[in-house]
PDB file with one MODEL, atoms N, CA, C and O in Angstrom:
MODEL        1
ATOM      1  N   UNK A   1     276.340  70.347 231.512  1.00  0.00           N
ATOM      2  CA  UNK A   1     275.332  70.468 232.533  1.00  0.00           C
ATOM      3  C   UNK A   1     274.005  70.837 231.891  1.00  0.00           C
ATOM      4  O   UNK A   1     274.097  71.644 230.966  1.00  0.00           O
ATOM      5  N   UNK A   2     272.477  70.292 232.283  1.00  0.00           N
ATOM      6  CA  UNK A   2     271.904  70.515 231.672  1.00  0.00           C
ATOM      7  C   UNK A   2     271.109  71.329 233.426  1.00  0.00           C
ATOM      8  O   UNK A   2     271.209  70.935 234.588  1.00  0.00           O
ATOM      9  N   UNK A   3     270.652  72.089 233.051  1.00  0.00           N
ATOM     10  CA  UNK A   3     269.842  72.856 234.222  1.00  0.00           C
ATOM     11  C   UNK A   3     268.202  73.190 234.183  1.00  0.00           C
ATOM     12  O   UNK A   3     267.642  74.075 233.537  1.00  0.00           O
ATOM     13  N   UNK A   4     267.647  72.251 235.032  1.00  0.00           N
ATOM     14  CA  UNK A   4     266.032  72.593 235.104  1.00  0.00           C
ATOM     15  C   UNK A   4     265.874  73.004 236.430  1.00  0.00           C
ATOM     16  O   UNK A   4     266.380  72.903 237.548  1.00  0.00           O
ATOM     17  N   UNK A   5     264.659  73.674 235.619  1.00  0.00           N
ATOM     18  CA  UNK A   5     264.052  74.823 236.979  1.00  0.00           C
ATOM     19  C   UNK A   5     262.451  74.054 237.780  1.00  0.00           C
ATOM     20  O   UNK A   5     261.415  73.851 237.147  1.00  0.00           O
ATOM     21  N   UNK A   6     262.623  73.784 239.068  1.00  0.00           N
ATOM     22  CA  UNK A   6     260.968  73.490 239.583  1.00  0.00           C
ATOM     23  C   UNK A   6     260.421  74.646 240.399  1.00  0.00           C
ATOM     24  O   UNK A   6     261.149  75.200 241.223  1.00  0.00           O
ATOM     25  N   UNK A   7     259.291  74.995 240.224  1.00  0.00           N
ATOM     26  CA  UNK A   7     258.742  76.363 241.198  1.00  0.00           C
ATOM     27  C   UNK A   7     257.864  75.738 241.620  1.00  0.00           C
ATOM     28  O   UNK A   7     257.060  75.088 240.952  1.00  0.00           O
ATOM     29  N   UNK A   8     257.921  75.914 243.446  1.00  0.00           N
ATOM     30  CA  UNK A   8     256.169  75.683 244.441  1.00  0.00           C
ATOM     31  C   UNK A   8     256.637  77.153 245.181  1.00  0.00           C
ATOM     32  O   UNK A   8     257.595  77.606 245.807  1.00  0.00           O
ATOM     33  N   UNK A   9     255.491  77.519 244.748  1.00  0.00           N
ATOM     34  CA  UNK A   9     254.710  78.606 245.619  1.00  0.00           C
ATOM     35  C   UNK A   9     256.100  79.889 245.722  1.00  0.00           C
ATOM     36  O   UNK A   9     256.451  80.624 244.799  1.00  0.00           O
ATOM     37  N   UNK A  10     256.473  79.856 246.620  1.00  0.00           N
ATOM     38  CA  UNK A  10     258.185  81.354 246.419  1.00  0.00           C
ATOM     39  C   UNK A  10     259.563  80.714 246.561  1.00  0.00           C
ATOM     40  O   UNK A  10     260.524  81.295 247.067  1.00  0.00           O
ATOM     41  N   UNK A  11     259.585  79.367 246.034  1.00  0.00           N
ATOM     42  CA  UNK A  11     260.733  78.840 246.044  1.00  0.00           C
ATOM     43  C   UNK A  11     261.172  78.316 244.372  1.00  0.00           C
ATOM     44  O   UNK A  11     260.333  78.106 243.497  1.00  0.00           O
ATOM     45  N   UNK A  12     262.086  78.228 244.263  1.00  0.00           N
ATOM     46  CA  UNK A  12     262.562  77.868 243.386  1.00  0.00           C
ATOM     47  C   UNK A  12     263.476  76.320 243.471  1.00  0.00           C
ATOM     48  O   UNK A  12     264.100  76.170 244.521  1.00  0.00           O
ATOM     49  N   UNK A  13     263.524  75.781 242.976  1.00  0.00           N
ATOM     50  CA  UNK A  13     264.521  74.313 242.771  1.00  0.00           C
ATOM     51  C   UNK A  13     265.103  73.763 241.510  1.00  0.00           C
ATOM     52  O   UNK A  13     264.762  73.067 240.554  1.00  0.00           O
ATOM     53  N   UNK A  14     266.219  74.455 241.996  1.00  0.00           N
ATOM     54  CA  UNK A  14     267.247  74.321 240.073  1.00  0.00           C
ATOM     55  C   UNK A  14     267.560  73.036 240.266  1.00  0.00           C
ATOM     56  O   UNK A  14     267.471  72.611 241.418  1.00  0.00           O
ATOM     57  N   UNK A  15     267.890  72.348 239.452  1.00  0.00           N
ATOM     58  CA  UNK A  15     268.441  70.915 239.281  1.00  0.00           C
ATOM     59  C   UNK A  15     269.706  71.214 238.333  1.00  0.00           C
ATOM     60  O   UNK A  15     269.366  71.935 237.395  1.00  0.00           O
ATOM     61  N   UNK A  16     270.924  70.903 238.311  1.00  0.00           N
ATOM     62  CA  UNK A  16     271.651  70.588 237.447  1.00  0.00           C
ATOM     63  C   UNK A  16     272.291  69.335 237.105  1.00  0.00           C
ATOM     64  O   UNK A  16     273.217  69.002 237.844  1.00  0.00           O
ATOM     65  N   UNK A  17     272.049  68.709 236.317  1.00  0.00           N
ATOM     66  CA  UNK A  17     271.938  67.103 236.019  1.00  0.00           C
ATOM     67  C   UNK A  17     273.381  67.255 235.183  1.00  0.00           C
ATOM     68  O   UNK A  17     273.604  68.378 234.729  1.00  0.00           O
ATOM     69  N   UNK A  18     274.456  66.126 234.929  1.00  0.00           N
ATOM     70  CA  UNK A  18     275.714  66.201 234.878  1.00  0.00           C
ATOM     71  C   UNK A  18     275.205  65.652 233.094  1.00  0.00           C
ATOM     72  O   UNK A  18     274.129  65.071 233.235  1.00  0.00           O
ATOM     73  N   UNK A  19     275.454  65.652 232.157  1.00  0.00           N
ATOM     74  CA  UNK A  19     275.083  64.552 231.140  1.00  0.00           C
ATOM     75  C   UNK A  19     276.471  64.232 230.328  1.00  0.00           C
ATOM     76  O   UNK A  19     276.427  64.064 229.110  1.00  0.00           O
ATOM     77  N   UNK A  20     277.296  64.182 230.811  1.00  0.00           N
ATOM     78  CA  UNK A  20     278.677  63.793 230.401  1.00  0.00           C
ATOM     79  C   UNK A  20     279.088  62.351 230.237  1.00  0.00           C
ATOM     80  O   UNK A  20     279.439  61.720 231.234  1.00  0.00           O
ATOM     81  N   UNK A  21     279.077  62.047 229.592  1.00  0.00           N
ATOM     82  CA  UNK A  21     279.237  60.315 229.453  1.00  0.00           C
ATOM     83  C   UNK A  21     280.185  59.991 228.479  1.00  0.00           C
ATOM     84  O   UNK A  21     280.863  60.745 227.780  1.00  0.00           O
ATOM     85  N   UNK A  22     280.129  58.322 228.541  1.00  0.00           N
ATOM     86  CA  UNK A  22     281.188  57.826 227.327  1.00  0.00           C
ATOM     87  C   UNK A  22     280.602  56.527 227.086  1.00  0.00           C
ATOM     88  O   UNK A  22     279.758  56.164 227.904  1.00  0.00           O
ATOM     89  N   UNK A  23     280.878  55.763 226.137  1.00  0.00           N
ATOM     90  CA  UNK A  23     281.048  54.120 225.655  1.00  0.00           C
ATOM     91  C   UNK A  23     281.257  53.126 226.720  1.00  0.00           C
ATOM     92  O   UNK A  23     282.402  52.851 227.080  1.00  0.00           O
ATOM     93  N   UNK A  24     280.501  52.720 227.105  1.00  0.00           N
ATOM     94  CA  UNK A  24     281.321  51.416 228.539  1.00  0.00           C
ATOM     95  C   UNK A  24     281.118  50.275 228.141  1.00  0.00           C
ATOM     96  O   UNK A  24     280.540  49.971 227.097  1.00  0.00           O
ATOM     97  N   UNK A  25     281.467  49.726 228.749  1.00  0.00           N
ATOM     98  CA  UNK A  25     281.973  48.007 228.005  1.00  0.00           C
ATOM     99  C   UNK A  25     280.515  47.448 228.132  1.00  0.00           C
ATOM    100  O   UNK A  25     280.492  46.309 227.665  1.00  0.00           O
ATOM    101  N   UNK A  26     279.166  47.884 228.643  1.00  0.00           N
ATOM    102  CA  UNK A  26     278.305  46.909 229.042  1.00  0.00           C
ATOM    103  C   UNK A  26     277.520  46.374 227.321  1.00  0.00           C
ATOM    104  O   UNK A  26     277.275  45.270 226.835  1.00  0.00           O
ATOM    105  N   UNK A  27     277.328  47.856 226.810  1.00  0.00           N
ATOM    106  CA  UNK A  27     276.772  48.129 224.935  1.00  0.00           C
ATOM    107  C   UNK A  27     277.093  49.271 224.636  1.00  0.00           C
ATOM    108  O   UNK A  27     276.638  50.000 223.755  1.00  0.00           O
ATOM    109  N   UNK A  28     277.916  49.450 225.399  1.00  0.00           N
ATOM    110  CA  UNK A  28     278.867  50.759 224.451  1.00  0.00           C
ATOM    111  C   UNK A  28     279.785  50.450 223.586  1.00  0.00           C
ATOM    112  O   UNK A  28     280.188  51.208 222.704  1.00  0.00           O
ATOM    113  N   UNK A  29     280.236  49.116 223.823  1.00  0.00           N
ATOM    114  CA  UNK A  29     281.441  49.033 222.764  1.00  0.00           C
ATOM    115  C   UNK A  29     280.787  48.596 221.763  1.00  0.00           C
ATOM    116  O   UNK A  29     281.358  47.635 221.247  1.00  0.00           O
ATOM    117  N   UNK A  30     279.336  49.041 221.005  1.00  0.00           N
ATOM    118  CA  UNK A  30     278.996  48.618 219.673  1.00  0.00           C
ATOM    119  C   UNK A  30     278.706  50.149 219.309  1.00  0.00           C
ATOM    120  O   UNK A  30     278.102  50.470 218.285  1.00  0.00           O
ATOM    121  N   UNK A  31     279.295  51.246 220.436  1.00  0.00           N
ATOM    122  CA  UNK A  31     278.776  52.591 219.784  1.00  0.00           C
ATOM    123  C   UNK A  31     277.664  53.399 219.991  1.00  0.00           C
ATOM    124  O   UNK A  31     277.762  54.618 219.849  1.00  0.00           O
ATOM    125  N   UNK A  32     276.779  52.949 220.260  1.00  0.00           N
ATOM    126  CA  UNK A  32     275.133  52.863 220.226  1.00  0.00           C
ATOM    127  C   UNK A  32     274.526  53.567 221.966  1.00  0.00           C
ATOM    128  O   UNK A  32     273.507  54.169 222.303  1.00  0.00           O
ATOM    129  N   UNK A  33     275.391  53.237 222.488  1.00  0.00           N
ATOM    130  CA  UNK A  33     275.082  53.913 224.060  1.00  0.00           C
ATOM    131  C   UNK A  33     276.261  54.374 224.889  1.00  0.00           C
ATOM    132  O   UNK A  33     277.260  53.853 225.384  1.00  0.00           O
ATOM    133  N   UNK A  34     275.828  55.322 224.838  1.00  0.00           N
ATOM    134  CA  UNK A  34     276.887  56.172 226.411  1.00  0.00           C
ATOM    135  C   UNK A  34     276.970  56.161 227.772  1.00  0.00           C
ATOM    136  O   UNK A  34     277.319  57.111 228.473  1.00  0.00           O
ATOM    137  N   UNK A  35     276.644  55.069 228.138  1.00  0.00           N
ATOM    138  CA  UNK A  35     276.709  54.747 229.414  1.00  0.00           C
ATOM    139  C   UNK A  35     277.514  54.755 230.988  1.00  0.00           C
ATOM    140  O   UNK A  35     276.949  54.399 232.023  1.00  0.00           O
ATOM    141  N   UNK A  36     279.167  55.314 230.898  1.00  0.00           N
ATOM    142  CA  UNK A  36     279.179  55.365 231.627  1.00  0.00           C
ATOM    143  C   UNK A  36     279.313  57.099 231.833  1.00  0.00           C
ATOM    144  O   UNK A  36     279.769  57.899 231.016  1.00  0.00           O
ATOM    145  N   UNK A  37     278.839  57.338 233.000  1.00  0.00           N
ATOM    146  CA  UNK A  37     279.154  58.989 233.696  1.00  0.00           C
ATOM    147  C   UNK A  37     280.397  59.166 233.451  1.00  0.00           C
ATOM    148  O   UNK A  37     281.243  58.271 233.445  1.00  0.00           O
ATOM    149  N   UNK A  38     280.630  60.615 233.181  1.00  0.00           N
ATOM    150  CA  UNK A  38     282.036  61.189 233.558  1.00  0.00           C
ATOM    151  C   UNK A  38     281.942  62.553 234.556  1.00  0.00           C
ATOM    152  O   UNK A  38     280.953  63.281 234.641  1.00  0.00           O
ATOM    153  N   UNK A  39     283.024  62.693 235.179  1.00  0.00           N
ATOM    154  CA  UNK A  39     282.646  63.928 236.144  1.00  0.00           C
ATOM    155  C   UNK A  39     283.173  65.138 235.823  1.00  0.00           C
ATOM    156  O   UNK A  39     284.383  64.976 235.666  1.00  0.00           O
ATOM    157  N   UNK A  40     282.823  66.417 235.625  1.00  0.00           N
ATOM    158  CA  UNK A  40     282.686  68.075 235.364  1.00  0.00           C
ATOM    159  C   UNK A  40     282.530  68.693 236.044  1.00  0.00           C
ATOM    160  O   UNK A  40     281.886  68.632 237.091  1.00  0.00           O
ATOM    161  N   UNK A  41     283.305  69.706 235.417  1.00  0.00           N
ATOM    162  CA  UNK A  41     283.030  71.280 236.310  1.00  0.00           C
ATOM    163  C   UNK A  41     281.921  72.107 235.994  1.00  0.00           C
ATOM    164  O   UNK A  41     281.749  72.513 234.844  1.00  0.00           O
ATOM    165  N   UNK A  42     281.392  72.301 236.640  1.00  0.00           N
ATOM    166  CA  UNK A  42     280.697  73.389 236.250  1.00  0.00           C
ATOM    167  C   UNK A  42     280.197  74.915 236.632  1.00  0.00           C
ATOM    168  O   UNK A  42     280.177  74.983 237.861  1.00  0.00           O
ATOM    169  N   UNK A  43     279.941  75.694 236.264  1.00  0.00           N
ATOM    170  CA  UNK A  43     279.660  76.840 237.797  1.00  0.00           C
ATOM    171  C   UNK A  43     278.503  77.669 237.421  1.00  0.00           C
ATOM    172  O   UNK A  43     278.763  78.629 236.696  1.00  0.00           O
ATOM    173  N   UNK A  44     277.410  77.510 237.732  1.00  0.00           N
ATOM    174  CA  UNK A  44     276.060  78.185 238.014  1.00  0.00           C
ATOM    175  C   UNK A  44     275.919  79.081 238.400  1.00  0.00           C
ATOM    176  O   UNK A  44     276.726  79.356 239.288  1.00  0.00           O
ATOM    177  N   UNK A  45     275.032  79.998 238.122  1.00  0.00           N
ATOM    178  CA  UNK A  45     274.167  81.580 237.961  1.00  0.00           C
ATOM    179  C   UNK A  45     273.074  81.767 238.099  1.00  0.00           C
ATOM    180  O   UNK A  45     272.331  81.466 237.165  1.00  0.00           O
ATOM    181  N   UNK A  46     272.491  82.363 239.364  1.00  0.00           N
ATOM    182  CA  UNK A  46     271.073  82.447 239.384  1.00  0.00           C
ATOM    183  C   UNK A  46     270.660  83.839 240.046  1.00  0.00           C
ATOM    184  O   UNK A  46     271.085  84.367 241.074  1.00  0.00           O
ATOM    185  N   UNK A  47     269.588  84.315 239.029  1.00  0.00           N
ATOM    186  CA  UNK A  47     269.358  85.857 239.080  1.00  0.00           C
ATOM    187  C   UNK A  47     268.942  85.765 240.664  1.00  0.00           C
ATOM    188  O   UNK A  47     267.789  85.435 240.942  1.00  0.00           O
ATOM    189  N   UNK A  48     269.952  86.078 241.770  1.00  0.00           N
ATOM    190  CA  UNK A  48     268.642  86.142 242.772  1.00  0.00           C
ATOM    191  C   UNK A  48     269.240  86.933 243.703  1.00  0.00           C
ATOM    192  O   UNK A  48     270.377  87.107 243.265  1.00  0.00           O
ATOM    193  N   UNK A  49     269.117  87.578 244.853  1.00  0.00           N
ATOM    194  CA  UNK A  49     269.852  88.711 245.599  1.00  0.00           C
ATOM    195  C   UNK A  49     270.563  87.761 247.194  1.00  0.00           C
ATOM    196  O   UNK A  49     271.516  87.983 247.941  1.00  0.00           O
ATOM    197  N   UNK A  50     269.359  86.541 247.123  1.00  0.00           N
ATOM    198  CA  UNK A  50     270.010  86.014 248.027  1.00  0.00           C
ATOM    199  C   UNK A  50     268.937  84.252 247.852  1.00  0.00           C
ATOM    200  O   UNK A  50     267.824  83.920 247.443  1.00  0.00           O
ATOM    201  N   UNK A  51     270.117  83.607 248.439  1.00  0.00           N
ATOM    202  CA  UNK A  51     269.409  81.867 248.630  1.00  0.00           C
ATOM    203  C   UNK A  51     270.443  81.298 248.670  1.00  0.00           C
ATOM    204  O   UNK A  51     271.584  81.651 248.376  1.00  0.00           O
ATOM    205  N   UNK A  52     269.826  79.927 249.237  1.00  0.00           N
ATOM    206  CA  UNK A  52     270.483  78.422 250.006  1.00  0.00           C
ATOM    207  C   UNK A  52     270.845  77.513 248.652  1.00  0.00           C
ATOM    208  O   UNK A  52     270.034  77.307 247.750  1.00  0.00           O
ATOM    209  N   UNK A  53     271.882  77.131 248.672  1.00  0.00           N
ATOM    210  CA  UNK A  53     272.166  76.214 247.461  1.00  0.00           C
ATOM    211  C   UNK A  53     272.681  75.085 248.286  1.00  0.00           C
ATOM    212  O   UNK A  53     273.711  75.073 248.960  1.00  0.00           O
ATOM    213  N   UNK A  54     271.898  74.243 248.142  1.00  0.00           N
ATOM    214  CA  UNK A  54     272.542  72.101 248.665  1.00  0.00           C
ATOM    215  C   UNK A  54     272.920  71.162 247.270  1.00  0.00           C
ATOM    216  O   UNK A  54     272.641  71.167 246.071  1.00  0.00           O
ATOM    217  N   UNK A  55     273.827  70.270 248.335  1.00  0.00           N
ATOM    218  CA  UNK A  55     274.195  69.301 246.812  1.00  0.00           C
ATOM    219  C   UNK A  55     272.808  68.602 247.495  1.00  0.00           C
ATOM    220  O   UNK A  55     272.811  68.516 248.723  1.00  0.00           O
ATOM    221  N   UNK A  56     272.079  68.292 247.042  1.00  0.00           N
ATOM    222  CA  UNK A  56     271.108  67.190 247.088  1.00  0.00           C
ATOM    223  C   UNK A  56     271.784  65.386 247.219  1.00  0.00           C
ATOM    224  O   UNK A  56     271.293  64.480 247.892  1.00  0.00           O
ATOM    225  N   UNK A  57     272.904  65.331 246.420  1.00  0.00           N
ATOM    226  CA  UNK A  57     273.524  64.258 246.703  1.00  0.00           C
ATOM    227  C   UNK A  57     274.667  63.426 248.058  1.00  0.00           C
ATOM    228  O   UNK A  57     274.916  62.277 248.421  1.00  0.00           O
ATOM    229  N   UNK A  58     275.094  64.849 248.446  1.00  0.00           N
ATOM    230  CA  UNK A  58     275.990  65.285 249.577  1.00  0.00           C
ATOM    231  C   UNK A  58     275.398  65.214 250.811  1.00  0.00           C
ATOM    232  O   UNK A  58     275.934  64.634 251.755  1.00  0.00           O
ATOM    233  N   UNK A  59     274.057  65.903 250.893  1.00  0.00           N
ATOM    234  CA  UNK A  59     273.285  66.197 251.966  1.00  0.00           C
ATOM    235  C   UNK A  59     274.232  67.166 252.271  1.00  0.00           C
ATOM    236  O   UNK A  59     274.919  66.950 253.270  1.00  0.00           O
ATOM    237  N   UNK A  60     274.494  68.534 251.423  1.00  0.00           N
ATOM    238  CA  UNK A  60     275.457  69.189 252.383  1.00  0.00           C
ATOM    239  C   UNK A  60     275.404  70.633 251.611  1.00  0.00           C
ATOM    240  O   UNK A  60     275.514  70.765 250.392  1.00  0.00           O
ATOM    241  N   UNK A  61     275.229  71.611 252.486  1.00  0.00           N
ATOM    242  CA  UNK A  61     275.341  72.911 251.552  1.00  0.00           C
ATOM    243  C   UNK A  61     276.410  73.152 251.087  1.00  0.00           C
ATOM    244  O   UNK A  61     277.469  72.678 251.500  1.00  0.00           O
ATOM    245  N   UNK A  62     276.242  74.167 249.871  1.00  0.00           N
ATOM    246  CA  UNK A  62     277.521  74.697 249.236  1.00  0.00           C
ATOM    247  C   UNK A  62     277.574  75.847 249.041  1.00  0.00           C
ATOM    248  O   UNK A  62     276.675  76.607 248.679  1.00  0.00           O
ATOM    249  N   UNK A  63     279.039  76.130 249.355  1.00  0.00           N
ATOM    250  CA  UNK A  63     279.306  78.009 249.479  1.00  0.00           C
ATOM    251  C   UNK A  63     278.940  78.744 247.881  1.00  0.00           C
ATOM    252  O   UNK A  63     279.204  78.335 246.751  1.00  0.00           O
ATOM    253  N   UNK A  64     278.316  79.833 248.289  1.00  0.00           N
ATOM    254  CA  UNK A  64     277.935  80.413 246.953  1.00  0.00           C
ATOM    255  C   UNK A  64     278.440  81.518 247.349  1.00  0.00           C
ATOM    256  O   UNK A  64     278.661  81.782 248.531  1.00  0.00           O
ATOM    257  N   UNK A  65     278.835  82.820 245.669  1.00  0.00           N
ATOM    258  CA  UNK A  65     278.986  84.121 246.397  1.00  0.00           C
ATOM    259  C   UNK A  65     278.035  84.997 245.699  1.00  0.00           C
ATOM    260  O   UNK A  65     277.902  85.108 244.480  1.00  0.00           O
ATOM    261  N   UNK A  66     277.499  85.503 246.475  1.00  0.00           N
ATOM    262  CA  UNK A  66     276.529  86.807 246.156  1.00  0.00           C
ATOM    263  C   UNK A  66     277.446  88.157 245.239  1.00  0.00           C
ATOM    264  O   UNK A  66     278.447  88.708 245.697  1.00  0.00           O
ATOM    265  N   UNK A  67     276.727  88.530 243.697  1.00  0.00           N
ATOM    266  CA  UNK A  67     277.854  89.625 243.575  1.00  0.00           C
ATOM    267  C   UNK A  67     276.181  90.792 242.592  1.00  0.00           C
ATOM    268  O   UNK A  67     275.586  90.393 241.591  1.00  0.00           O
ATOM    269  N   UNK A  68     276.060  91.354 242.901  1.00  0.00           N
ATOM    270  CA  UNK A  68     275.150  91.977 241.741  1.00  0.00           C
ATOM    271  C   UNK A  68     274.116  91.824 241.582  1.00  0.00           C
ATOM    272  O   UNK A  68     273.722  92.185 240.472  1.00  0.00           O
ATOM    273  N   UNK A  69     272.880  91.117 242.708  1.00  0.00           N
ATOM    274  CA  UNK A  69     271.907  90.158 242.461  1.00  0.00           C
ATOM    275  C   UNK A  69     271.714  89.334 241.974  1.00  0.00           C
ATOM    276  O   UNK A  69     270.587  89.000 241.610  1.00  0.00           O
ATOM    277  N   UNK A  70     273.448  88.276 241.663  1.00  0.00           N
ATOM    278  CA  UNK A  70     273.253  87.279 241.357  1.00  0.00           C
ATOM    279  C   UNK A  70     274.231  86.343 242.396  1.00  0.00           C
ATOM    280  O   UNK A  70     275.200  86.793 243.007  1.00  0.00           O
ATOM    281  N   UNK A  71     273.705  84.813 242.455  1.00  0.00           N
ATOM    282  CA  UNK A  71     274.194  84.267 243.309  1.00  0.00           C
ATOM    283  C   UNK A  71     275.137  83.222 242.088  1.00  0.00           C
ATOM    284  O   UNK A  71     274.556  82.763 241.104  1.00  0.00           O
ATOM    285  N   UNK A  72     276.563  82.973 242.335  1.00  0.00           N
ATOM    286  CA  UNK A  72     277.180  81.705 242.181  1.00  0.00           C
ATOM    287  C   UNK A  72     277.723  81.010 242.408  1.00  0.00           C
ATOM    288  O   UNK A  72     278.653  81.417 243.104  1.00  0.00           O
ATOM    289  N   UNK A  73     277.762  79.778 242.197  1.00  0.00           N
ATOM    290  CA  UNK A  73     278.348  78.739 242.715  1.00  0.00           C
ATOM    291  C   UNK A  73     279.012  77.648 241.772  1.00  0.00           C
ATOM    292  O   UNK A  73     278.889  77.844 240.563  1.00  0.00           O
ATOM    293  N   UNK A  74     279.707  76.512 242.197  1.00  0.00           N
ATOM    294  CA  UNK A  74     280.527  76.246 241.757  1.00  0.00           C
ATOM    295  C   UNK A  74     280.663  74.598 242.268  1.00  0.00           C
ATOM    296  O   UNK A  74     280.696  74.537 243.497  1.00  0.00           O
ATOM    297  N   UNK A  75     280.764  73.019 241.476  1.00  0.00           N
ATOM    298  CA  UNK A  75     280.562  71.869 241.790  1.00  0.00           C
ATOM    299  C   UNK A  75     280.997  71.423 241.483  1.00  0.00           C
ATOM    300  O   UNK A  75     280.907  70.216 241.711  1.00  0.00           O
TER     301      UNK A  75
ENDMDL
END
């Protein structure tokens, strides 16, 4: 997982982008590109006491748990 951060104004917008891939038959089988996706677990940490986490892809929120002033979650 690679994780970027966007800030407007008192919000925050993490992105976590999947970068897991492999060789696919299109020019992968000369080695040279990783083209197709593979799918991962992953589970995220964000210093915060409280906030809304969405899959952006889902259109659908996802349960996070608050423990310590930090929120995590899990995809």
């Amino acid at each position: 997982m690679i994780p970027h951060r966007r800030r407007y104004r008192d919000t925050d917008y993490v992105f976590a982008v999947n970068d897991r891939r492999e060789f696919g038959d299109y020019v992968g089988h000369h080695g040279l590109v990783m083209e197709n996706g593979l799918p991962t677990d992953a589970e995220l940490s964000i210093c915060r006491p409280e906030t809304h986490v969405y899959d952006l892809l889902s259109h659908r929120a996802v349960a996070a748990r608050a423990d310590e002033g930090r929120i995590t979650f899990a995809e």
